[in-house]
C-alpha positions as CSV (number, residue, x, y, z in Angstrom):
1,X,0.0,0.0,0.0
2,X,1.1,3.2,-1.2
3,X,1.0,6.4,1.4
4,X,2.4,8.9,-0.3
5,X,4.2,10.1,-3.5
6,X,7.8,8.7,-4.2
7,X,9.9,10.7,-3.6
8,X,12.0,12.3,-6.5
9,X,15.8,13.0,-6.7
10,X,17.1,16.5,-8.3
11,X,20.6,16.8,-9.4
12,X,21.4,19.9,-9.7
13,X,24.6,21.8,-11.0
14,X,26.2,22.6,-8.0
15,X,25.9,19.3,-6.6
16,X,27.6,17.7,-9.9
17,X,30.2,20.5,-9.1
18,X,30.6,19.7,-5.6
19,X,30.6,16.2,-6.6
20,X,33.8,16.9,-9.4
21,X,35.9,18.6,-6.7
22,X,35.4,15.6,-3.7
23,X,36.3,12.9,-6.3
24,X,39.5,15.1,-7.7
25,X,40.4,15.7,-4.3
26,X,40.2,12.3,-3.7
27,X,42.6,11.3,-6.2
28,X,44.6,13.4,-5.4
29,X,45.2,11.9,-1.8
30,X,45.2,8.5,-3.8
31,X,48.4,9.5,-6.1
32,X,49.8,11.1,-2.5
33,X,49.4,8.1,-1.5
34,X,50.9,5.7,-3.6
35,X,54.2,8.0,-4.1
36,X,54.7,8.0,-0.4
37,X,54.4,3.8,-0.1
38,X,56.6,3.9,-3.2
39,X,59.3,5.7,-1.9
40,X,58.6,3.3,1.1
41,X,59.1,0.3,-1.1
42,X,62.1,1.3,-2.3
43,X,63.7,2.7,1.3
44,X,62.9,-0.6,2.6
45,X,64.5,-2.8,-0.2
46,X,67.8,-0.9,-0.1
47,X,68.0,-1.6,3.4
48,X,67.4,-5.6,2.4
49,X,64.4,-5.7,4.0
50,X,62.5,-8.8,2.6
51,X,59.8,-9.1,-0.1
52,X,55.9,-9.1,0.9
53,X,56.9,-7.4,4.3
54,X,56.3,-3.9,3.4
55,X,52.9,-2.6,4.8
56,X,52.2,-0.8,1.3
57,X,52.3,-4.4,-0.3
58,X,49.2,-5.8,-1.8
59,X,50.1,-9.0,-3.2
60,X,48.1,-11.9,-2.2
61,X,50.4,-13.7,-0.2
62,X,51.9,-10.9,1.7
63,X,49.0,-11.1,4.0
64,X,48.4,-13.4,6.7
65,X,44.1,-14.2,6.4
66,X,43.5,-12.5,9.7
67,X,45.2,-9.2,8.4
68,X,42.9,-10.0,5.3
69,X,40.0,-10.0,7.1
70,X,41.0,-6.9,9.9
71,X,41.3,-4.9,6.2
72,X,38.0,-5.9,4.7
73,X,36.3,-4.9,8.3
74,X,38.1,-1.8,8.5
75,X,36.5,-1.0,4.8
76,X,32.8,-1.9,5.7
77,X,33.1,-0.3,9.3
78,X,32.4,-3.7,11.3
79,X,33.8,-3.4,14.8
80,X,34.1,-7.1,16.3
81,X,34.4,-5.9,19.8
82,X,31.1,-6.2,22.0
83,X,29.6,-2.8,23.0
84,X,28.8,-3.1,26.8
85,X,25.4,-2.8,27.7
86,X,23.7,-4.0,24.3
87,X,23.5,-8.1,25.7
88,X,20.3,-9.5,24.4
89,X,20.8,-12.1,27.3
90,X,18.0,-12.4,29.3
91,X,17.4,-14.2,33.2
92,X,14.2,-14.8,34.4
93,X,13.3,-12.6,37.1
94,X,12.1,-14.3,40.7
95,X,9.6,-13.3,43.0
């Protein structure tokens, strides 16, 4: 059953603008990024470090499957620990 309207979206000019700018900026940060790990790539092989150990490294067998999964939770904002308070436990209460 239908109570109202749908809604409708408007995109307007500004937003596309606003849009342009976040997603440049972003890049930007991204290339930043990847100049600074590979500057760290190469500091860490002169100094004989081995292969695969390098944080910046994202080969698949450089990471251990826990460090996989810590990095895929990280992305999707799960936080394994238990919030105190929110157990769904219940005791039956005595009188």
């Amino acid at each position: 059953m239908l109570r109202r309207n749908p809604t409708r979206i408007e995109l307007k000019l500004e937003d596309i603008k606003e849009y342009e700018a976040m997603k440049n900026e972003r890049l930007k940060q991204n290339a930043q990024k990847m100049s600074v790990d590979a500057v760290g790539e190469q500091s860490s092989s002169s100094t004989g470090a081995l292969p695969g150990t390098c944080s910046g490294d994202t080969t698949p067998g450089s990471k251990t499957k826990a460090q996989f999964i810590r990095e895929i939770q990280e992305r999707i904002g799960y936080d394994p620990k238990p919030q105190l308070g929110t157990s769904r436990i219940r005791t039956p209460i005595h009188n």
